[in-house]
N, C-alpha and C positions, 0 to 999 in steps of 0.2 A: 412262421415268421412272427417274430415280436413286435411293436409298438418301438418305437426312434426311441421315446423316452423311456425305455423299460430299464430299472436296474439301474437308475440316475438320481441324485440326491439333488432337489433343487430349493433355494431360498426364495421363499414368502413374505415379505414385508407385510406387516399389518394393516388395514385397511386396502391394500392395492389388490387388484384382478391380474392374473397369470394367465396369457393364454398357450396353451403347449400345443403345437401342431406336428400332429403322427406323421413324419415325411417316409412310413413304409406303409400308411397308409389300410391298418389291421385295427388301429381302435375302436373304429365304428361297430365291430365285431365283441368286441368285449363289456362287461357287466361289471361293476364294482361289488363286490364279494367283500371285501374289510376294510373295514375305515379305522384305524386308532388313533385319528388324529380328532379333534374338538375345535367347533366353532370354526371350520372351513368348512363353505361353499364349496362344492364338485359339482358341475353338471358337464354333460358331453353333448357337442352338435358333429353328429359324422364323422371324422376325424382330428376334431379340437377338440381339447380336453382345458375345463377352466375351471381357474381355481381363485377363491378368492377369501382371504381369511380378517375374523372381523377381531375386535378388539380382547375377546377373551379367549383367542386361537391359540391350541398350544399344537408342538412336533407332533410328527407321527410317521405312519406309514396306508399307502393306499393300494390294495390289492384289486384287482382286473381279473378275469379270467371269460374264456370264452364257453367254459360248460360250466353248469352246476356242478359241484361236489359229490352229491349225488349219483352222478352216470357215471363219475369216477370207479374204477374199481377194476377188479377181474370180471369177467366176462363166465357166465355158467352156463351149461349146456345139460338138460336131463332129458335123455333119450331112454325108449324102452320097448322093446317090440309089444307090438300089439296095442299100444298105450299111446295116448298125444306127447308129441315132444314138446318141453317147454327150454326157452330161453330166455335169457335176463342178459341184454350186452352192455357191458361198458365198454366206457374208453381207457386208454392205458394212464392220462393225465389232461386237467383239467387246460394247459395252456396257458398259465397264470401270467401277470406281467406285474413289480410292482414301482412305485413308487415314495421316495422317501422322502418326507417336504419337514423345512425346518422354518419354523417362524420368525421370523424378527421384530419384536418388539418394538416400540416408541417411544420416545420421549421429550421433555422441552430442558431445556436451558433457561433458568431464571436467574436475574439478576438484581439487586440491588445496590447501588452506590452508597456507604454510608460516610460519614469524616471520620478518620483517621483515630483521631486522640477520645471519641469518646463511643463509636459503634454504631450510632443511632443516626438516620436523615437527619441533616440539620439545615435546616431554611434559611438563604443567604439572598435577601434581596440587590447583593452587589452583584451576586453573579448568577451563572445558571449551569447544572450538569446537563442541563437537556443534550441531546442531539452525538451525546460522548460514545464515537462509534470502538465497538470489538471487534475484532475476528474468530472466528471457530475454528479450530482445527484439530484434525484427528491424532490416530497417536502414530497415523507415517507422514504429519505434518503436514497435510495436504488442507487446504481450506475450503469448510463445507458450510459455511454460514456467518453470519454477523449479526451483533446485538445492537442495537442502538437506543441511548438510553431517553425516556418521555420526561416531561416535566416534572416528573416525580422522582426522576431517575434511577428509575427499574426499566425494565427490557426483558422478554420473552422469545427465546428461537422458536425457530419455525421447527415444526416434528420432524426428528433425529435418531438414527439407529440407536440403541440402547449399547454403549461401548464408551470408553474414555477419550477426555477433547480438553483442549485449555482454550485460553481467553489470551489473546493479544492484540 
C-alpha cells in the first residue's frame, strides 16, 4: 500500500508550512531517496509529512521509498555440493512513492500616485492623496487585496501569488 499522497502534484506557497497527513497510514515506513526540489524543508513525524519552502524554493519532485535501492534487485542463489551455499536476496522493488510539489512565488504590488500632466509627485498643500483606497483583483476578477495610499501617496500590498491583477 502506498502513502494518501503518493502520485499527487501539490502547490507550495513560499514561505508557508504544508502539512500532508498519510490517511493510509504507510509513511512513517518510508525514507526519502530524491529530493530535486531546492530550498524545501521535508521532515516526517510518523505519518505527517511537512513541507515547508523558503524564499529561494524552486519545483521539483520528492522520492520516498521503503528499501534501499540497494536490496533492489534479483535475488542469487550459489549452491554446490560439498561446498557452502551462498545467497545474496533482494527484493523484486523498492516501494517508492513520489511526490511532485510546485512552488509559488511572491510578490508585492507597489504603487505610486503621480499628477497627470507632468509624471512626477507633486506637493499640493490644498489637498491630500493620502488614504486613496484600490482594490486588487485577479485575472477571474475576484478581489484579493487593496492598496491605500500614505501621505506620500505610494502604497505596498501585502505578499501576492506571482500572476496578473489590476487596480480598481
Amino acid at each position: 500500500m502506498q502513502p494518501s499522497w503518493d502520485n499527487k502534484e501539490i502547490n507550495l506557497i513560499e514561505g508557508e508550512e504544508l502539512i500532508l497527513e498519510d490517511t493510509n497510514n504507510v509513511a512513517s515506513l518510508l525514507n526519502i531517496t530524491s529530493n530535486t526540489t531546492t530550498g524545501i524543508e521535508v521532515s516526517k513525524e510518523g505519518n505527517k509529512l511537512k513541507l515547508k519552502a523558503n524564499k529561494e524554493a524552486k519545483s521539483g519532485t520528492i522520492t520516498f521509498s521503503k528499501v534501499a535501492n540497494e536490496f533492489v534487485g534479483t535475488s542469487v542463489i550459489y549452491n554446490k555440493e560439498e561446498r557452502q551455499s551462498l545467497v545474496d536476496f533482494r527484493l523484486p522493488d523498492n516501494d517508492s512513492a513520489q511526490l511532485k510539489v510546485n512552488v509559488q512565488k511572491l510578490g508585492k504590488i507597489e504603487l505610486s500616485k503621480v499628477g497627470q500632466e507632468f509624471g512626477v509627485h507633486m506637493p499640493n498643500d490644498n489637498y491630500s492623496l493620502q488614504g486613496a483606497t484600490y482594490g486588487i483583483y485577479d485575472s477571474t476578477d475576484a478581489r484579493v487585496g487593496k492598496l491605500v495610499t500614505d501621505e506620500f501617496s505610494k502604497a505596498t500590498s501585502a505578499p501576492l501569488i506571482l500572476g496578473d491583477y489590476y487596480l480598481l
